[in-house]
mmCIF file of the N, C-alpha and C atoms, coordinates in Angstrom:
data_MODEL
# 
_entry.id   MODEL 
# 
loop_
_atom_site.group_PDB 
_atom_site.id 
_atom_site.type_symbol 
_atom_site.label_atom_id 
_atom_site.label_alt_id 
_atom_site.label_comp_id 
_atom_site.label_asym_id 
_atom_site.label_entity_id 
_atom_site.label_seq_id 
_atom_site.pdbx_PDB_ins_code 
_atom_site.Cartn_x 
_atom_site.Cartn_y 
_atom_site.Cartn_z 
_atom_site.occupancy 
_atom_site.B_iso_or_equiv 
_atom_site.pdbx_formal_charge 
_atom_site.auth_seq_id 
_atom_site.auth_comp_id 
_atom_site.auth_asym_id 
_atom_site.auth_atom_id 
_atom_site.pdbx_PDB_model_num 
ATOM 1   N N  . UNK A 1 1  ? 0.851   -1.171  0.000   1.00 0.00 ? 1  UNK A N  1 
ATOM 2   C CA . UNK A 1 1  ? 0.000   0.000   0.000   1.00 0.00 ? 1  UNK A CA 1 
ATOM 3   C C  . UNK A 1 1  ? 0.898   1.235   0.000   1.00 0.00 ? 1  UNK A C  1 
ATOM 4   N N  . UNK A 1 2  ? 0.571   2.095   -1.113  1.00 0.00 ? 2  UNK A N  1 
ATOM 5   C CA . UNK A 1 2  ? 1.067   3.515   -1.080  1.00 0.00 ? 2  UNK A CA 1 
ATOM 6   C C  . UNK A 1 2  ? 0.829   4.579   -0.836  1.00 0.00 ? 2  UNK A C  1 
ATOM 7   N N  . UNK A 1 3  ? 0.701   5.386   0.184   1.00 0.00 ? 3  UNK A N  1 
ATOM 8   C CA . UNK A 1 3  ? 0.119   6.443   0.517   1.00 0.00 ? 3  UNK A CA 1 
ATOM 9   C C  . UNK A 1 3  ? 0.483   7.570   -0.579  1.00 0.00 ? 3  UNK A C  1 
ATOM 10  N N  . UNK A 1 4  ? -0.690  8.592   -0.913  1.00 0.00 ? 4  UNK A N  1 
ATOM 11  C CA . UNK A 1 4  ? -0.421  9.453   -1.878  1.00 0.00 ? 4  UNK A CA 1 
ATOM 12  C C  . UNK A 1 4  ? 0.198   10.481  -2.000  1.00 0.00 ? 4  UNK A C  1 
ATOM 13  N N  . UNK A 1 5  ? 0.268   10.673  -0.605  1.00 0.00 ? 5  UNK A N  1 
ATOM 14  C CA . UNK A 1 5  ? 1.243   12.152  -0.147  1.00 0.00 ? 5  UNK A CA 1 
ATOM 15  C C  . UNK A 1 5  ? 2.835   11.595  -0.087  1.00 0.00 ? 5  UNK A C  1 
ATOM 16  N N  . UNK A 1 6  ? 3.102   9.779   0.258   1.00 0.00 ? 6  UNK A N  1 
ATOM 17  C CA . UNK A 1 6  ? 4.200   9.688   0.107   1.00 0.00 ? 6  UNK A CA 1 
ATOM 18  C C  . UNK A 1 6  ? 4.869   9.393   -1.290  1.00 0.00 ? 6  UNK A C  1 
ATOM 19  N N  . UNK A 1 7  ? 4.129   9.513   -2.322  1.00 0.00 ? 7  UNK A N  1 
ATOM 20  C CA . UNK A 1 7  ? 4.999   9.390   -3.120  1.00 0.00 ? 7  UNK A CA 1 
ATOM 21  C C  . UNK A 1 7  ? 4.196   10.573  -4.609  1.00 0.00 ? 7  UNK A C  1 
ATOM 22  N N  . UNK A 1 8  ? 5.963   11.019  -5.242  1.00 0.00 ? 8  UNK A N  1 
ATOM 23  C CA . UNK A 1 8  ? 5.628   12.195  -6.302  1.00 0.00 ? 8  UNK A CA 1 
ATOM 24  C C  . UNK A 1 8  ? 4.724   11.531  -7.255  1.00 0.00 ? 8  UNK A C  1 
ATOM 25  N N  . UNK A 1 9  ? 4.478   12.487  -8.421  1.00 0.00 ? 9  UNK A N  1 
ATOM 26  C CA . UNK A 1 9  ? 3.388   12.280  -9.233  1.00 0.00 ? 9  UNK A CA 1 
ATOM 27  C C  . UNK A 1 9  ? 3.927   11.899  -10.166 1.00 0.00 ? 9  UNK A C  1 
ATOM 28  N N  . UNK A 1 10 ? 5.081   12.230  -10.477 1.00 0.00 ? 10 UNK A N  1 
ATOM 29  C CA . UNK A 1 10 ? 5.912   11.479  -11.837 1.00 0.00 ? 10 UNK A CA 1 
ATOM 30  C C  . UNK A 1 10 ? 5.903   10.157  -11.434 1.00 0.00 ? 10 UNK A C  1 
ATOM 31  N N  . UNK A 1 11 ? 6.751   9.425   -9.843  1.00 0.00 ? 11 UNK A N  1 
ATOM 32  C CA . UNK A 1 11 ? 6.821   8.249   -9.764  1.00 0.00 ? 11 UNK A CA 1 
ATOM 33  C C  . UNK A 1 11 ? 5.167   7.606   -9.823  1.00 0.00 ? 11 UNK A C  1 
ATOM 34  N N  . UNK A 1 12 ? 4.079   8.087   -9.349  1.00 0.00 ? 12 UNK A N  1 
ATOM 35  C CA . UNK A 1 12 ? 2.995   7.371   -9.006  1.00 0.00 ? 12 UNK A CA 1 
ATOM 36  C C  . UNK A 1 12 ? 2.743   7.181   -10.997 1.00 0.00 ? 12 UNK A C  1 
ATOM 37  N N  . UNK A 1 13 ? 2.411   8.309   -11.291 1.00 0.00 ? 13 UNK A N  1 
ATOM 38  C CA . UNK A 1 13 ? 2.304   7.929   -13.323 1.00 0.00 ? 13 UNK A CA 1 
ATOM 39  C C  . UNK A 1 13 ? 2.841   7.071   -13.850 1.00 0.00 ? 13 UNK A C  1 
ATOM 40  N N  . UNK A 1 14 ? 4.504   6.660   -13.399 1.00 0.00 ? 14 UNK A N  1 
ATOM 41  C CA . UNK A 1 14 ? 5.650   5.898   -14.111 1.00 0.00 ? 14 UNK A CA 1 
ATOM 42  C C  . UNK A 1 14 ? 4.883   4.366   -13.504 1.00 0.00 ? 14 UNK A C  1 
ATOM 43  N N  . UNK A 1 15 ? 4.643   4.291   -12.127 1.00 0.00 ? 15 UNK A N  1 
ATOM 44  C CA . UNK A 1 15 ? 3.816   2.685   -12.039 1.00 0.00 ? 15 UNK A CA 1 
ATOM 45  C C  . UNK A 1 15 ? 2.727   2.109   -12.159 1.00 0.00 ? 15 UNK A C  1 
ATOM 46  N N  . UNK A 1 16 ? 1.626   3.835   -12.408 1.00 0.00 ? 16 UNK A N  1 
ATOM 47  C CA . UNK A 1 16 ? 0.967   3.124   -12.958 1.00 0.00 ? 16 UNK A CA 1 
ATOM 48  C C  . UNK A 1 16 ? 0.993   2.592   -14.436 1.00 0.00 ? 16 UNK A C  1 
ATOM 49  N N  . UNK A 1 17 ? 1.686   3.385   -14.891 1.00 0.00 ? 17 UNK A N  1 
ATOM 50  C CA . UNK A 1 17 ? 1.650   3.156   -16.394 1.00 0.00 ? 17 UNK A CA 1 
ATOM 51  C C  . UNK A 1 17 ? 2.552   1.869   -16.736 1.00 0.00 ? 17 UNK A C  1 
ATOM 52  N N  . UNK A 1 18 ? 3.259   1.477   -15.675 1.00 0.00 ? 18 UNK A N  1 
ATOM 53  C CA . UNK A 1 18 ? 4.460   -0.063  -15.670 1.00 0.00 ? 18 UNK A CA 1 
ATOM 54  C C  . UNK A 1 18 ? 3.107   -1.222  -15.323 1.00 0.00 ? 18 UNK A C  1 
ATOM 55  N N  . UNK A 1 19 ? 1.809   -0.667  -14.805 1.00 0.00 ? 19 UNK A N  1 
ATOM 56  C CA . UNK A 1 19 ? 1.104   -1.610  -14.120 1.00 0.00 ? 19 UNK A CA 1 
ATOM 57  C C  . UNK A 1 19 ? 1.366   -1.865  -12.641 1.00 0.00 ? 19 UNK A C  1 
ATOM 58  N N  . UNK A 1 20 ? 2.396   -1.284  -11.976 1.00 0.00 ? 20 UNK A N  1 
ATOM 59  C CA . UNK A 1 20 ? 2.670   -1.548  -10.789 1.00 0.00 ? 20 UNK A CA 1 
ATOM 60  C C  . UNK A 1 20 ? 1.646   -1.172  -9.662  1.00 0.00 ? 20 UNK A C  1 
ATOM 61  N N  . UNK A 1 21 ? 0.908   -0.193  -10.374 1.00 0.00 ? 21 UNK A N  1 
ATOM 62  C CA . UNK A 1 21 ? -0.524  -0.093  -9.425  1.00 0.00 ? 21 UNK A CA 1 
ATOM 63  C C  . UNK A 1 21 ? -1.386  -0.149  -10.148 1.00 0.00 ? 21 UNK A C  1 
ATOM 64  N N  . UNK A 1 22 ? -2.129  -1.132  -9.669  1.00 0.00 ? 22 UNK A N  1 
ATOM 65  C CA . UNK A 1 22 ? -3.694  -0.947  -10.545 1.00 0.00 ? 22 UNK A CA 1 
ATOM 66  C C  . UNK A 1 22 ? -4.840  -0.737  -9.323  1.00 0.00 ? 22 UNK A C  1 
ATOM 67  N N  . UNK A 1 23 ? -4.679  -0.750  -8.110  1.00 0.00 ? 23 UNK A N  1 
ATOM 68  C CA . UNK A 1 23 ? -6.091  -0.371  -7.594  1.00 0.00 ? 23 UNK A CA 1 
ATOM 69  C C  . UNK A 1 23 ? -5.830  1.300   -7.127  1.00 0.00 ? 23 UNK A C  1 
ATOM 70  N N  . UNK A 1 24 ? -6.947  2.178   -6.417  1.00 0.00 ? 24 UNK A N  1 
ATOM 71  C CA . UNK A 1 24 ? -6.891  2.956   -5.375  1.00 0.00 ? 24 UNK A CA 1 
ATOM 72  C C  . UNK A 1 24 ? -7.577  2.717   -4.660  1.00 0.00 ? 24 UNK A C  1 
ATOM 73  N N  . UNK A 1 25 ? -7.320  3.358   -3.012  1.00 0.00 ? 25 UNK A N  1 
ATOM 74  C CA . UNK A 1 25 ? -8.487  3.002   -1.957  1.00 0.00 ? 25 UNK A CA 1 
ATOM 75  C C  . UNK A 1 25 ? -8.786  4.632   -1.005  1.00 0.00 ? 25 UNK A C  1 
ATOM 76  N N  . UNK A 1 26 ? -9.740  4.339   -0.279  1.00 0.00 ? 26 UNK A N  1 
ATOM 77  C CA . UNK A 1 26 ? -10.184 5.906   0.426   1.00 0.00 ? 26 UNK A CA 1 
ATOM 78  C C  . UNK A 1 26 ? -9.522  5.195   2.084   1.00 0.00 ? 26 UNK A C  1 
ATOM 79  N N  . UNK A 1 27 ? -8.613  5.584   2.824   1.00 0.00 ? 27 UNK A N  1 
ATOM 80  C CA . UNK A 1 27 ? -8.313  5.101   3.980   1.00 0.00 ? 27 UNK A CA 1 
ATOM 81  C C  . UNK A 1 27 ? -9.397  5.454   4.992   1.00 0.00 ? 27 UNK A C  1 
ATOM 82  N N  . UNK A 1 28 ? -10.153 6.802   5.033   1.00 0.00 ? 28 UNK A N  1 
ATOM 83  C CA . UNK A 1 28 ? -11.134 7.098   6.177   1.00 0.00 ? 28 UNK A CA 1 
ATOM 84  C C  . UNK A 1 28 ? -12.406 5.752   5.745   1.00 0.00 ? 28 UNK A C  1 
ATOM 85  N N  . UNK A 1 29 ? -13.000 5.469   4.613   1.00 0.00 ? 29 UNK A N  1 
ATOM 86  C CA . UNK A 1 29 ? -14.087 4.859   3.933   1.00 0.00 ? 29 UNK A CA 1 
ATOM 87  C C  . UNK A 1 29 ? -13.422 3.017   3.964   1.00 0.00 ? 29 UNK A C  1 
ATOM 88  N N  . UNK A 1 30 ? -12.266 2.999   3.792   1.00 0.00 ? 30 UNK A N  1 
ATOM 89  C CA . UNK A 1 30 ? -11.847 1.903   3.875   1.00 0.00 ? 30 UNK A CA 1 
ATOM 90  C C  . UNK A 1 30 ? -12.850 0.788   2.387   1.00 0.00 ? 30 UNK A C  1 
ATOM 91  N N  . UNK A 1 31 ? -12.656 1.718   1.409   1.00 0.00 ? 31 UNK A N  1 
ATOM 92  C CA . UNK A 1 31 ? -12.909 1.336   -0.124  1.00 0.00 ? 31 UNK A CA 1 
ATOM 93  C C  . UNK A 1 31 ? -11.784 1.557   -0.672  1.00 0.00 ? 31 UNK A C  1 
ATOM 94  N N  . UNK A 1 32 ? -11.792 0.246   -1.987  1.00 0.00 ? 32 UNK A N  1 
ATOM 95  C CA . UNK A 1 32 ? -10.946 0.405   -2.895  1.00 0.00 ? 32 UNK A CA 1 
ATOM 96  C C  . UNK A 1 32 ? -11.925 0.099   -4.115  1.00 0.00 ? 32 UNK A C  1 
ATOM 97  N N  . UNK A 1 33 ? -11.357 0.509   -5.363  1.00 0.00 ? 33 UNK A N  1 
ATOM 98  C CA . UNK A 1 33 ? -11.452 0.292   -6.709  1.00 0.00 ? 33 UNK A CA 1 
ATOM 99  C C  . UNK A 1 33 ? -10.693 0.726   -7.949  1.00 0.00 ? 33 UNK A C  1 
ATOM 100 N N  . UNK A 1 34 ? -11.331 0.987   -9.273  1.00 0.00 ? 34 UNK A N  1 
ATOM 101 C CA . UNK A 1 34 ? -10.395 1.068   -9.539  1.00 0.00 ? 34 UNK A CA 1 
ATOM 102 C C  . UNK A 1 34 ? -9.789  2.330   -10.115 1.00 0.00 ? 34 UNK A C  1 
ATOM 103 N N  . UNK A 1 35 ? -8.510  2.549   -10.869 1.00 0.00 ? 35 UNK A N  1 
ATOM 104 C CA . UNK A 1 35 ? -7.945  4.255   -11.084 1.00 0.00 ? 35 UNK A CA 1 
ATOM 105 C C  . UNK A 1 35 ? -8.696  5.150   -11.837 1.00 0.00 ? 35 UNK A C  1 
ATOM 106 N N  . UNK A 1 36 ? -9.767  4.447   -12.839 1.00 0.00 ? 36 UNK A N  1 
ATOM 107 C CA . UNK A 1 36 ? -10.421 4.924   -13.113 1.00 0.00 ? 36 UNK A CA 1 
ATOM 108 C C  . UNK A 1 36 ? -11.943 6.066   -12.743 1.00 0.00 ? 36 UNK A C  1 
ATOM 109 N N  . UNK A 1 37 ? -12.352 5.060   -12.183 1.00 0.00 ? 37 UNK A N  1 
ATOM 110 C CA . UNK A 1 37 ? -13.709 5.376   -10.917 1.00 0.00 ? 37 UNK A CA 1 
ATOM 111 C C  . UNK A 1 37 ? -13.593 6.692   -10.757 1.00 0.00 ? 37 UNK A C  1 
ATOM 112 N N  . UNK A 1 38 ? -15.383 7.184   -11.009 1.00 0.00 ? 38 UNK A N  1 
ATOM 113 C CA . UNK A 1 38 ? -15.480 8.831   -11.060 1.00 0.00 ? 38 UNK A CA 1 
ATOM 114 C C  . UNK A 1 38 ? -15.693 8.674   -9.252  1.00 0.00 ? 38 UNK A C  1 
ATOM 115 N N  . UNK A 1 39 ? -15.958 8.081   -8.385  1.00 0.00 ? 39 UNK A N  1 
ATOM 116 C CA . UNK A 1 39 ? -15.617 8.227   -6.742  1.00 0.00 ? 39 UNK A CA 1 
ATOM 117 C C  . UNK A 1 39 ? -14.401 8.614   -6.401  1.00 0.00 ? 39 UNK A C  1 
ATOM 118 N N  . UNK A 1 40 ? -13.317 7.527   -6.752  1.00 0.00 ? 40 UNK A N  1 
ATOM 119 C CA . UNK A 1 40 ? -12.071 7.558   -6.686  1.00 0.00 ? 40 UNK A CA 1 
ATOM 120 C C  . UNK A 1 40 ? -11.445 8.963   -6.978  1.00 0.00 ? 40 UNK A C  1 
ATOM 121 N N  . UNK A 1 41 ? -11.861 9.571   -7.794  1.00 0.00 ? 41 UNK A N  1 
ATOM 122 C CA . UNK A 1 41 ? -11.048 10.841  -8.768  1.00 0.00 ? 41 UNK A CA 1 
ATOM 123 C C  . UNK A 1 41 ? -11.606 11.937  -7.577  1.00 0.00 ? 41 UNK A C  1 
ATOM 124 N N  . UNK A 1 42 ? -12.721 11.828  -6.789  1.00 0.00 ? 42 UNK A N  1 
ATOM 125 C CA . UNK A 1 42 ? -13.172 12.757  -5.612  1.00 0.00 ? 42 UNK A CA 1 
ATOM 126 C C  . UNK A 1 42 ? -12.313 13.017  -4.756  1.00 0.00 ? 42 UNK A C  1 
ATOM 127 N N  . UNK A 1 43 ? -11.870 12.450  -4.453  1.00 0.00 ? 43 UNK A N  1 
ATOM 128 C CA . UNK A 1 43 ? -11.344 11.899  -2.892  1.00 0.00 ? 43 UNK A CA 1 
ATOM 129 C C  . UNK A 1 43 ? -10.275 12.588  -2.287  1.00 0.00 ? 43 UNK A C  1 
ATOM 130 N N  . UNK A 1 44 ? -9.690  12.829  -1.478  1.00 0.00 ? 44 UNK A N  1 
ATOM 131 C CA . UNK A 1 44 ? -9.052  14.030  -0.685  1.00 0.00 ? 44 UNK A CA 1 
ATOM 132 C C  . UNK A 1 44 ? -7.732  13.026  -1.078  1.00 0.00 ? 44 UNK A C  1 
ATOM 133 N N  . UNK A 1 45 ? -6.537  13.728  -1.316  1.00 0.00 ? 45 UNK A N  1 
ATOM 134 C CA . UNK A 1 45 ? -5.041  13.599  -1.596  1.00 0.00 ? 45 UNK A CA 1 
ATOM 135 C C  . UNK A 1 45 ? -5.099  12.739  -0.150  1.00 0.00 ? 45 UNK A C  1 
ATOM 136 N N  . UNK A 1 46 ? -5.334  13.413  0.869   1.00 0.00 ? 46 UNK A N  1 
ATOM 137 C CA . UNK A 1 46 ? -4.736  12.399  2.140   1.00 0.00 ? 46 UNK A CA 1 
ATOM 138 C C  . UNK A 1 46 ? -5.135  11.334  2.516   1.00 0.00 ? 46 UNK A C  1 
ATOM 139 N N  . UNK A 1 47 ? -6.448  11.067  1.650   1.00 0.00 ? 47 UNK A N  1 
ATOM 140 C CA . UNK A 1 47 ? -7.117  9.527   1.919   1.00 0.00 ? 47 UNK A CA 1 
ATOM 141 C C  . UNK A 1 47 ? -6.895  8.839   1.388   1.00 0.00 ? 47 UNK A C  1 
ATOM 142 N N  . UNK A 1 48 ? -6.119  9.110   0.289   1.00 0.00 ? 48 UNK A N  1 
ATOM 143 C CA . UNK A 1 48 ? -5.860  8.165   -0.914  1.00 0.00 ? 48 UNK A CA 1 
ATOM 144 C C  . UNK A 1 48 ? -4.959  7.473   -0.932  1.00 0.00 ? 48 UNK A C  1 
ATOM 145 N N  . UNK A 1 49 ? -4.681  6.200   -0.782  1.00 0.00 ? 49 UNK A N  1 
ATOM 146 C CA . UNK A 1 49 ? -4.140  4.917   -1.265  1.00 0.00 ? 49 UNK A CA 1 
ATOM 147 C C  . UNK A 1 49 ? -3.798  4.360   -2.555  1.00 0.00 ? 49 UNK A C  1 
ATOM 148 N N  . UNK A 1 50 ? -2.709  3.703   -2.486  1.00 0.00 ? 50 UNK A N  1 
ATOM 149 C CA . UNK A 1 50 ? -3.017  2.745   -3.951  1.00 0.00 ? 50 UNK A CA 1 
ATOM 150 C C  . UNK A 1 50 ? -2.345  1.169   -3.686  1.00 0.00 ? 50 UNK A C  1 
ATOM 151 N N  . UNK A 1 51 ? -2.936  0.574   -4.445  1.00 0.00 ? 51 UNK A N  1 
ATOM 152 C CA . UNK A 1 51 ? -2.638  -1.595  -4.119  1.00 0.00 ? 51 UNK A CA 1 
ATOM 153 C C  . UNK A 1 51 ? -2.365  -1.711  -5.480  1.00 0.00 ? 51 UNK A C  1 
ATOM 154 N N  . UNK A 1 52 ? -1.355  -2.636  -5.234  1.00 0.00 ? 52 UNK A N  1 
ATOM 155 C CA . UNK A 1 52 ? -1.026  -3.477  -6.357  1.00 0.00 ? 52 UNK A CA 1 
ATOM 156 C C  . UNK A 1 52 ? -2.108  -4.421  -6.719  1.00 0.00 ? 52 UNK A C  1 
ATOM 157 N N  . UNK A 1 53 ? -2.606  -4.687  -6.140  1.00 0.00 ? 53 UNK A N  1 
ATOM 158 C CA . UNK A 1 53 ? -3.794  -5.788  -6.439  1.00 0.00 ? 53 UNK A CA 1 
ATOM 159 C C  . UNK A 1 53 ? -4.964  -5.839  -5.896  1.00 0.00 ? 53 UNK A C  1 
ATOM 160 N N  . UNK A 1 54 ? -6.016  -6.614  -6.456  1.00 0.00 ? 54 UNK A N  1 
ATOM 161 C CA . UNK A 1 54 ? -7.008  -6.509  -5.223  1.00 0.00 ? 54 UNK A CA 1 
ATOM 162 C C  . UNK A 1 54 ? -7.073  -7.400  -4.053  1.00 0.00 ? 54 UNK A C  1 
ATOM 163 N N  . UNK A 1 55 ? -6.274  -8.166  -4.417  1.00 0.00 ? 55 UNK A N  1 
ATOM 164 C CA . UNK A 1 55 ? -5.749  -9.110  -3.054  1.00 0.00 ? 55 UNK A CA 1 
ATOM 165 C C  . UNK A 1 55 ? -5.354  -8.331  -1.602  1.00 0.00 ? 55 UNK A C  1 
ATOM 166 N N  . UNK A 1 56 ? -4.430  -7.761  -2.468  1.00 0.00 ? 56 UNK A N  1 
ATOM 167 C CA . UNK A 1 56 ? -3.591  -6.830  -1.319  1.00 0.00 ? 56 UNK A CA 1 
ATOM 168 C C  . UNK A 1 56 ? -4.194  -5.599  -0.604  1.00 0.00 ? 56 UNK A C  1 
ATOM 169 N N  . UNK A 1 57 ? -5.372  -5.415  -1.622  1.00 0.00 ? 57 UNK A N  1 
ATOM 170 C CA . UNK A 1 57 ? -6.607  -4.237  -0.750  1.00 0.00 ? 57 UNK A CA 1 
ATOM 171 C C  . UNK A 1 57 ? -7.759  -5.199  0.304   1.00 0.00 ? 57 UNK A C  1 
ATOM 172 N N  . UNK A 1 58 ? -7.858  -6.350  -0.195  1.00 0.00 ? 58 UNK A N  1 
ATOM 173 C CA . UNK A 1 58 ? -8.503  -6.966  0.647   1.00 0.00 ? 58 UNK A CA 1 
ATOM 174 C C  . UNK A 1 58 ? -7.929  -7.759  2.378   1.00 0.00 ? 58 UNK A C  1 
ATOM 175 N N  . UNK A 1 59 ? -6.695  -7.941  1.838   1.00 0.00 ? 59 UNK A N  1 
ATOM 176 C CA . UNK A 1 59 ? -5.745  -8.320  2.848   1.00 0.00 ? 59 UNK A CA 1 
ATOM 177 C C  . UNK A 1 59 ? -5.637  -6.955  3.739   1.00 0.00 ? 59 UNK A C  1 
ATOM 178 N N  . UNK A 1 60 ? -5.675  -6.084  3.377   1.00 0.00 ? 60 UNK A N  1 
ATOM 179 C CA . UNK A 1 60 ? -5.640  -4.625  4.620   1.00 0.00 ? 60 UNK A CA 1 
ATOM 180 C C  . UNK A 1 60 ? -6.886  -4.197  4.943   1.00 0.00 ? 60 UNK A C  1 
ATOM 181 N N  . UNK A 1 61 ? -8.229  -4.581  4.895   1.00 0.00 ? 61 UNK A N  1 
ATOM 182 C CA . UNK A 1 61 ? -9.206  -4.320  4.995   1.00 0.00 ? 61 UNK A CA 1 
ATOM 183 C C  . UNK A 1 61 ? -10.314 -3.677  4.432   1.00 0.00 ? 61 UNK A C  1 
ATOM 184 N N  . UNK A 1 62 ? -9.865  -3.451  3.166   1.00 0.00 ? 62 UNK A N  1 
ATOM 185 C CA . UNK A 1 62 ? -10.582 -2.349  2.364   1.00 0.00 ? 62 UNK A CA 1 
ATOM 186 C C  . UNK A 1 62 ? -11.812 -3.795  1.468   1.00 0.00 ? 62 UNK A C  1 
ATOM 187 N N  . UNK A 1 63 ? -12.752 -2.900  1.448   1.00 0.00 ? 63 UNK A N  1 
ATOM 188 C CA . UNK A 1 63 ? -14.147 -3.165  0.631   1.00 0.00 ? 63 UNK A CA 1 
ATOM 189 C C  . UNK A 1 63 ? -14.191 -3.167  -0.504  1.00 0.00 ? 63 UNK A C  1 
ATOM 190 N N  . UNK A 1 64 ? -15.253 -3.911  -1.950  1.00 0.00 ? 64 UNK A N  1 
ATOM 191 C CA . UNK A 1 64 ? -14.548 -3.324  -3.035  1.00 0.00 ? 64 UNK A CA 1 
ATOM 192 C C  . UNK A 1 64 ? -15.928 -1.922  -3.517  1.00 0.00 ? 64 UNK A C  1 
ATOM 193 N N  . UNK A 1 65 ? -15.511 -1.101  -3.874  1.00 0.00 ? 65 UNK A N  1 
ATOM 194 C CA . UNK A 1 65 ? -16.132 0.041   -4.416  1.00 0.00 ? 65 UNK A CA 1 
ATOM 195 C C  . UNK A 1 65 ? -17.349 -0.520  -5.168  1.00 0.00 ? 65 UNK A C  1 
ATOM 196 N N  . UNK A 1 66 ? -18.580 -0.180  -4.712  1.00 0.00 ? 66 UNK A N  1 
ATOM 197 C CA . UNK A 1 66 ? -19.694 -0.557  -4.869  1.00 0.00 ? 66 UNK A CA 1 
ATOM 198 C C  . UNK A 1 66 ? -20.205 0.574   -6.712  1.00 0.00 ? 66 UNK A C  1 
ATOM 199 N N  . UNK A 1 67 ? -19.843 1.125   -6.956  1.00 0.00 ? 67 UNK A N  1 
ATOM 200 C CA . UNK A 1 67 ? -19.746 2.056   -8.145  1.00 0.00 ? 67 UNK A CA 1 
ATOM 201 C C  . UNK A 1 67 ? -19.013 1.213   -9.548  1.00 0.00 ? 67 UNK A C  1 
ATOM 202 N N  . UNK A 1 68 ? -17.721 0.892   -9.427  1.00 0.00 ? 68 UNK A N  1 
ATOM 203 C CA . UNK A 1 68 ? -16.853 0.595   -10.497 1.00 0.00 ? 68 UNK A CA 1 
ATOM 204 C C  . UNK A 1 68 ? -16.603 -0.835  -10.447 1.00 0.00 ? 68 UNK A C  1 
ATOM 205 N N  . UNK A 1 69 ? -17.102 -1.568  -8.913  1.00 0.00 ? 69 UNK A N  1 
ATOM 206 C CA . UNK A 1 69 ? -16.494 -2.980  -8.989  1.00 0.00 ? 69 UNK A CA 1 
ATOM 207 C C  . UNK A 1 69 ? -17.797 -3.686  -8.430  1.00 0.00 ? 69 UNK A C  1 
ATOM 208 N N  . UNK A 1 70 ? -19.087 -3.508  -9.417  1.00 0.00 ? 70 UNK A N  1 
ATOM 209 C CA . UNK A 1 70 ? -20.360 -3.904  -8.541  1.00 0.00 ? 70 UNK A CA 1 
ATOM 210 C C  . UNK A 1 70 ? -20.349 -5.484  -8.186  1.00 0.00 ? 70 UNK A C  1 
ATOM 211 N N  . UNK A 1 71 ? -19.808 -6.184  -9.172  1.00 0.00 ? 71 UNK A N  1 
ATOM 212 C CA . UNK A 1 71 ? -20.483 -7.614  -8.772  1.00 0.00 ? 71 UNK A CA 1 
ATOM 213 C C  . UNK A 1 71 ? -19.287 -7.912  -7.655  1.00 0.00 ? 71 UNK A C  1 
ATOM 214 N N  . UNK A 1 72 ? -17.949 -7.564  -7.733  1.00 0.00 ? 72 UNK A N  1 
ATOM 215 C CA . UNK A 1 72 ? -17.022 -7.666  -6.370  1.00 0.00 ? 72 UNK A CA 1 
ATOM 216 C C  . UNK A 1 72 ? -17.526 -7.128  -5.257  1.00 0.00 ? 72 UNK A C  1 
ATOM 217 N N  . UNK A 1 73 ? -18.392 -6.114  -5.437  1.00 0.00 ? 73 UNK A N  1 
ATOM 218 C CA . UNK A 1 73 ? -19.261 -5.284  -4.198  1.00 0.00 ? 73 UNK A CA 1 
ATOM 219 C C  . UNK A 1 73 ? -20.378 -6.228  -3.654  1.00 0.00 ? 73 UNK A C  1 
ATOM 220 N N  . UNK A 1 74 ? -21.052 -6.774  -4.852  1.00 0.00 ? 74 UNK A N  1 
ATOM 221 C CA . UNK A 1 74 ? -22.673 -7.544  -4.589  1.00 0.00 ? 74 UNK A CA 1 
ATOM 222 C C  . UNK A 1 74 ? -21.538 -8.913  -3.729  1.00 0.00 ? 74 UNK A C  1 
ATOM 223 N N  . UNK A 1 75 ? -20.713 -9.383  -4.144  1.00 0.00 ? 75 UNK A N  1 
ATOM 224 C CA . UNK A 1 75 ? -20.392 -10.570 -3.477  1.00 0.00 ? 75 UNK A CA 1 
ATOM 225 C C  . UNK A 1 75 ? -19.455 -10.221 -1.964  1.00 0.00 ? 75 UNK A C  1 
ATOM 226 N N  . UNK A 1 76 ? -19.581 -9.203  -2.079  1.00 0.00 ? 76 UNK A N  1 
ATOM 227 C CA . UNK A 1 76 ? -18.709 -8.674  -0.672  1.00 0.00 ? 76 UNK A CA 1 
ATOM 228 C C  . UNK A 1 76 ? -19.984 -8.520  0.393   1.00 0.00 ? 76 UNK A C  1 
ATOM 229 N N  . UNK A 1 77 ? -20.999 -7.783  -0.602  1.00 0.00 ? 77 UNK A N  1 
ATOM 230 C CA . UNK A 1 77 ? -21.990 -7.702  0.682   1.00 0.00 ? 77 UNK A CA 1 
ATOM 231 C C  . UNK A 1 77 ? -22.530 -8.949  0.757   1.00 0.00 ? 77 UNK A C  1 
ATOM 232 N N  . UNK A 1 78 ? -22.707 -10.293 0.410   1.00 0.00 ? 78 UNK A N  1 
ATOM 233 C CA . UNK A 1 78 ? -23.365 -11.073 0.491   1.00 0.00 ? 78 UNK A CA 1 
ATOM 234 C C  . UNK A 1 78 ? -22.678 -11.944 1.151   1.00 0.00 ? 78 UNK A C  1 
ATOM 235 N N  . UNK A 1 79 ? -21.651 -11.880 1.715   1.00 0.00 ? 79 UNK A N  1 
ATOM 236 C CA . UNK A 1 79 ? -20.312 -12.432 2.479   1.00 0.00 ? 79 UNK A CA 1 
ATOM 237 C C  . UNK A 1 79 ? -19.959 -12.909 1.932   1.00 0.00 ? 79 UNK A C  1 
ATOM 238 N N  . UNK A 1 80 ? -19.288 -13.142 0.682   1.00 0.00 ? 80 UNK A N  1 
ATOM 239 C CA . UNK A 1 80 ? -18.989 -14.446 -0.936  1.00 0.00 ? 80 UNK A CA 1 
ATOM 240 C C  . UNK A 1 80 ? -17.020 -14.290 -0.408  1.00 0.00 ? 80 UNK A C  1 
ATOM 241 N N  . UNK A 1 81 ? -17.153 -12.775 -0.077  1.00 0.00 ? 81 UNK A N  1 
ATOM 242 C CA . UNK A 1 81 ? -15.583 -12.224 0.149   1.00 0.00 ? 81 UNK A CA 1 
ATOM 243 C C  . UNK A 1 81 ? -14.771 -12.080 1.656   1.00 0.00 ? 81 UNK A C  1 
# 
């Protein structure tokens, strides 16, 4: 997990664009999804997270974003996750 304030904007562009990050998450909301997501693009610089995977957002506690990742959401609320 990468916090957004700890790292510059050139490096955060350079991994995502390597693929080295593909999720974001909200730390107060404890959601993730994905870089795309018009939620995600809201979200305060200091809440913001990013996972290499969605494994690794689920392994820290994060939910999946009920907006951009519905059926990962429908099976999260249904306890599937």
């Amino acid at each position: 997990m990468i916090k957004h304030n700890d790292i510059r904007n050139t490096e955060l562009h350079a991994q995502i664009k390597q693929k080295l990050i593909c999720f974001g998450g909200n730390t107060k909301l404890k959601i993730y999804g994905t870089l795309n997501c018009r939620s995600g693009k809201r979200m305060k610089k200091q809440n913001r997270v990013f996972f290499v995977s969605e494994k690794e957002a689920i392994q820290r506690g994060f939910r999946p974003c009920g907006q951009c990742l519905s059926n990962e959401y429908k099976k999260w609320k249904n306890g599937f996750i």
